[in-house]
N, C-alpha and C positions, 0 to 999 in steps of 0.2 A: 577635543571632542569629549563630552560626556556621557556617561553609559547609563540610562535606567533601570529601575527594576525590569521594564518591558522587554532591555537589549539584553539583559543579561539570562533573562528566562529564556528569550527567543532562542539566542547562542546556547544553551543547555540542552534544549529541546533540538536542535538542529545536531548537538555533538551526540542527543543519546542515538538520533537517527541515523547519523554516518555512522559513529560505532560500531548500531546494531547490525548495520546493512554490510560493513568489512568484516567482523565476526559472521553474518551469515555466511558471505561467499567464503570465508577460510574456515568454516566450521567440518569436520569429520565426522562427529555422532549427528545422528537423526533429532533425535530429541532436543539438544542445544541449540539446532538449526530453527527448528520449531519455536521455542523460547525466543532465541533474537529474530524471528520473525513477526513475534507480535511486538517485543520493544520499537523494531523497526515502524511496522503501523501505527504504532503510538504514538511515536516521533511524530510521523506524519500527519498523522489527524493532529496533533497540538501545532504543528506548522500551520494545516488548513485554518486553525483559528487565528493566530495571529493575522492571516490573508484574508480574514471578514467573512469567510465562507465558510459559517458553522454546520451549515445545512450539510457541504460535505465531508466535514470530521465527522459530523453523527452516522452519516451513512457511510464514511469508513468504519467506525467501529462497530457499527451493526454489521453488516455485509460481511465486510475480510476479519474484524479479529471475531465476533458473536457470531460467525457461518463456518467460513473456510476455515481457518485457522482451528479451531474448535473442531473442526471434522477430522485434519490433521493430526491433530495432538491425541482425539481418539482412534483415528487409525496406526495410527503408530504403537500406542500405546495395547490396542487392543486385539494386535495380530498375532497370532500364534506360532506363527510361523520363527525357526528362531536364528533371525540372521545376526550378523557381525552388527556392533551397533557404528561402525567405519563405513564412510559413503569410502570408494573405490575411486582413485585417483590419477592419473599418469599424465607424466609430462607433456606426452604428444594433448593432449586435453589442454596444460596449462597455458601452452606457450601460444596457441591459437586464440582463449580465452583474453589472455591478459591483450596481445592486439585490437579484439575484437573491443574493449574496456578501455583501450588506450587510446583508440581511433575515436569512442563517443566523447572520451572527456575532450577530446582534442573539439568536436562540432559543438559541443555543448558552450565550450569556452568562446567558441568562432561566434555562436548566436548570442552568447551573453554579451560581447565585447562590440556586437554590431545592435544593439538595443538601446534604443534614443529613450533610457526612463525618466525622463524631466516630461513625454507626454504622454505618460502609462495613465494618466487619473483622468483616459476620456471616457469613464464611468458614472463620476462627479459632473464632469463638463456635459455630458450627452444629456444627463437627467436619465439617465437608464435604472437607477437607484430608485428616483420615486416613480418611477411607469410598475414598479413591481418585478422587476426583469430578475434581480437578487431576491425575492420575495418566497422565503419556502411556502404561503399559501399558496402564492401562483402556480410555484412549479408540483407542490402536491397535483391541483388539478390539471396542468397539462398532464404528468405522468399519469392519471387516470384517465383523461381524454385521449390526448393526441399521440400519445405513449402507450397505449396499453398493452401493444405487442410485445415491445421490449422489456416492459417489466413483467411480463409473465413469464417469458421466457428467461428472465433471471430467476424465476420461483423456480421453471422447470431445472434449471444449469444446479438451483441446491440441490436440489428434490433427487437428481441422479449423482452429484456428489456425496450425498448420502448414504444414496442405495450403494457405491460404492467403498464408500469408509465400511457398509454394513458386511459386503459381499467378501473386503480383506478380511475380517474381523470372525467370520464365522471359519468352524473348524472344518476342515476336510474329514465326509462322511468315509 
């Protein structure tokens, strides 16, 4: 088998996102958590484009790393408050955890291994491609039409993650 420049980006991008996401869950300081948090998203949005689905790498990286991520790194950074920078850890924690991590990879592998991908491109076959259904003009105007509850109430979901990055960050009168 031969590997392309394409398999070999893909494999890079896939390694920084495992990486990031085993560095998140074994991370101890705040801050580094934060850091492999956005490698992690990164990963993932350069995954979403390999998958054709640019529309939603952009709105990963607007959303989770340009919103949340960004609220995080300023909450963190801009609390007063002056704790250990060690997240607090015990076994009785770990050993529940690791089950709980052990049990998904176990369904994840179960659904992987039970997926007939030789008829995954009923995308191509349907004509769902050119009906516009992949289309970010399309789906701009549904999420302003038929959507409009839920993305506004993803404005409001910033709007009070804010107020509360704002509300750690200020000092106690």
């Amino acid at each position: 088998m031969e590997f392309s420049a394409l398999h070999i980006s893909f494999a890079a991008f896939a390694l920084i996102a495992l990486g990031a996401g085993l560095g998140l869950a074994l991370s101890k300081r705040f801050i580094y958590a934060a850091f492999l948090l956005f490698a992690l998203l990164f990963g993932v949005a350069a995954i979403f484009i390999f998958a054709g689905a640019e529309l939603l790498a952009v709105a990963q990286l607007i959303v989770y790393v340009g919103g949340i991520l960004i609220l995080l790194v300023f909450g963190i950074m801009l609390t007063r408050k002056r704790i250990s920078g060690f997240a607090e850890t015990a076994l009785h924690q770990s050993i529940p955890s690791a089950l709980v991590g052990i049990g998904t990879a176990a369904v994840l592998l179960f659904v992987f291994l039970q997926v007939d991908w030789e008829s995954l491109d009923w995308m191509q076959k349907s004509g769902a491609v050119e009906s516009g259904l992949n289309n970010p003009q399309m789906i701009g105007k549904q999420l302003l039409s038929s959507y409009l509850l839920p993305f506004e109430l993803m404005g409001i979901l910033l709007l009070l993650a804010l107020i509360g990055a704002a509300y750690i960050a200020k000092e106690k009168a």
